[in-house]
C-alpha positions in Angstrom: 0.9 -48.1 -23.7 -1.6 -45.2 -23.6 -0.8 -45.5 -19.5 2.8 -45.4 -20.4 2.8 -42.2 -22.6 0.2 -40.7 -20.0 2.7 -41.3 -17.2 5.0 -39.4 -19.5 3.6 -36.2 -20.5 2.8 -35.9 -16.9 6.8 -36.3 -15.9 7.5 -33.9 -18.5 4.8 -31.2 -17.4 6.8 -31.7 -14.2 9.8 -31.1 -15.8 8.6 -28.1 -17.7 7.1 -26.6 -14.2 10.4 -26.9 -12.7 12.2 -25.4 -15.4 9.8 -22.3 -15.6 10.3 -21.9 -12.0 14.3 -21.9 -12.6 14.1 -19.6 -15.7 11.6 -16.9 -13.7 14.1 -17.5 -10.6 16.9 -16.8 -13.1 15.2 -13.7 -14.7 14.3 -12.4 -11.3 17.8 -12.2 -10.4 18.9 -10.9 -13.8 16.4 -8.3 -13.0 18.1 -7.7 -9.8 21.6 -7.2 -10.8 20.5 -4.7 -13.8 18.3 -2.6 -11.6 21.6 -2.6 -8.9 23.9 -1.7 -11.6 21.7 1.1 -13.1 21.1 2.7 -9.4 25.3 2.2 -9.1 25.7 3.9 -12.3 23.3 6.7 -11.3 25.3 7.0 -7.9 28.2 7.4 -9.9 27.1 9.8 -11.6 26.2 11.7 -8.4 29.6 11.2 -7.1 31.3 12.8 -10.6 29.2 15.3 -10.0 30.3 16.3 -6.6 33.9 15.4 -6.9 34.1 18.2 -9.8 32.1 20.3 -7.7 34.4 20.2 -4.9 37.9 19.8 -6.8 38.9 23.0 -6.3 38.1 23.5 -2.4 41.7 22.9 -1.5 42.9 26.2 -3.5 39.4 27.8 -2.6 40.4 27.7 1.2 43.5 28.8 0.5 41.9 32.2 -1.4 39.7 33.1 1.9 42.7 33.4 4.0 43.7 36.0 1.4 40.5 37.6 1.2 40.3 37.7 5.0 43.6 39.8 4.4 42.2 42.2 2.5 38.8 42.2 4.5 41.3 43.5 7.7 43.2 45.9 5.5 40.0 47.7 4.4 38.4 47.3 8.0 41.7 49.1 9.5 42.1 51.4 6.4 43.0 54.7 7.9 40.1 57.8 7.2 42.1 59.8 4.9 43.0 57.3 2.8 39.4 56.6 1.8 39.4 58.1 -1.2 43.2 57.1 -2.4 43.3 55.4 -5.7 45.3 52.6 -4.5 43.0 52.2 -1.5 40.4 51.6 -4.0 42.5 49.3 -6.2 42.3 47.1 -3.0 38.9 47.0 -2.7 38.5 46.4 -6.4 40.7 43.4 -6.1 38.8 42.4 -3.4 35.5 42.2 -5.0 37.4 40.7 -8.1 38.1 37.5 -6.0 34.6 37.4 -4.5 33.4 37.7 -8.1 35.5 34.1 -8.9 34.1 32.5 -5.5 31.2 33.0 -6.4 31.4 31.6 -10.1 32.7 29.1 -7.8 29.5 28.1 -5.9 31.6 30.1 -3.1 28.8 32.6 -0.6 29.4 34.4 2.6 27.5 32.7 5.4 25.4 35.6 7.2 26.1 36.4 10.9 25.1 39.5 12.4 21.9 39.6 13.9 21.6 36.1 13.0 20.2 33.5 15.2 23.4 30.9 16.1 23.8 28.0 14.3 26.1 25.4 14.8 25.8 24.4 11.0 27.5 27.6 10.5 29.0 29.0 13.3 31.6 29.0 15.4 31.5 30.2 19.0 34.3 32.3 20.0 32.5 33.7 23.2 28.7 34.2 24.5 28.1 37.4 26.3 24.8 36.8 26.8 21.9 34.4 26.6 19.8 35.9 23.4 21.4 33.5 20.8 22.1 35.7 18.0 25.5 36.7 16.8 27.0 40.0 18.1 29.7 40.1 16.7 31.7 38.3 13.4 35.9 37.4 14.4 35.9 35.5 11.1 33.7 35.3 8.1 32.8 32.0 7.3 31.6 30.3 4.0 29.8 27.8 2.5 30.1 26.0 -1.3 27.4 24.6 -2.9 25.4 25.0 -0.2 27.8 23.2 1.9 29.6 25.0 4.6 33.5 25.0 4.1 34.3 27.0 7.0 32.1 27.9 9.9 31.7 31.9 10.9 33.7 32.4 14.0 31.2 34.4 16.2 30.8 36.3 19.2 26.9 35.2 20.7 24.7 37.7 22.6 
């Protein structure tokens, strides 16, 4: 009898062994799936984050091509008109929208004297074989850090 109930406690350690194994398997996994979920949720998070960063690029893009319009009309703005009041008014306007890209995350990308970057640039021509911008055709811009349009340039 004693080999009996001997024979038994050892085919339930067995059992027990084999259990533990499944439940640490189980809780392994468990711990798996809630570490994956918590990094998804965290990349969510991150992609919230940049979506509403970049929900207003669309209109954004569309406001450059007017500020490029007002860039020329003050480039081509005739001597004597310096000084006019409306003249001014335009300028004033213009900084007003730079003011809101900027609130925006919105910056000028630099180009004159720059060395090129293709990150930021855009070559129109290359005159030469220095590698720094000579010239700016259009001003280019970056969001966040991210460019949104490149500089069109004129290399040296």
């Amino acid at each position: 009898m004693a080999e009996k109930d001997s024979k038994n406690i050892d085919e339930l350690q067995v059992q027990i062994e084999e259990l533990q194994k499944k439940a640490d398997e189980y809780l392994n996994g468990w711990k798996h799936v809630k570490a994956d979920y918590i990094n998804r949720e965290k990349e969510i998070e991150r992609e919230k984050i940049e979506w509403v960063k970049f929900a207003n690029l669309e209109m954004i893009l569309h406001l450059l091509t007017i500020l490029d319009a007002l860039d020329n009309s003050i480039k081509h703005l005739p001597k004597e008109l310096a000084n006019n009041e409306w003249a001014k008014g335009v300028t004033q306007i213009k900084q007003q929208i730079e003011d809101v890209l900027k609130i925006h995350g919105v910056e000028r990308i630099k180009t004159l004297g720059e060395k090129f970057d293709p990150e930021f640039h855009e070559a129109i021509d290359k005159k030469g074989d220095d590698g720094k911008i000579a010239e700016e055709i259009q001003s280019g811009y970056l969001m966040h850090g991210r460019t949104i349009r490149p500089a069109k340039v004129i290399i040296k």
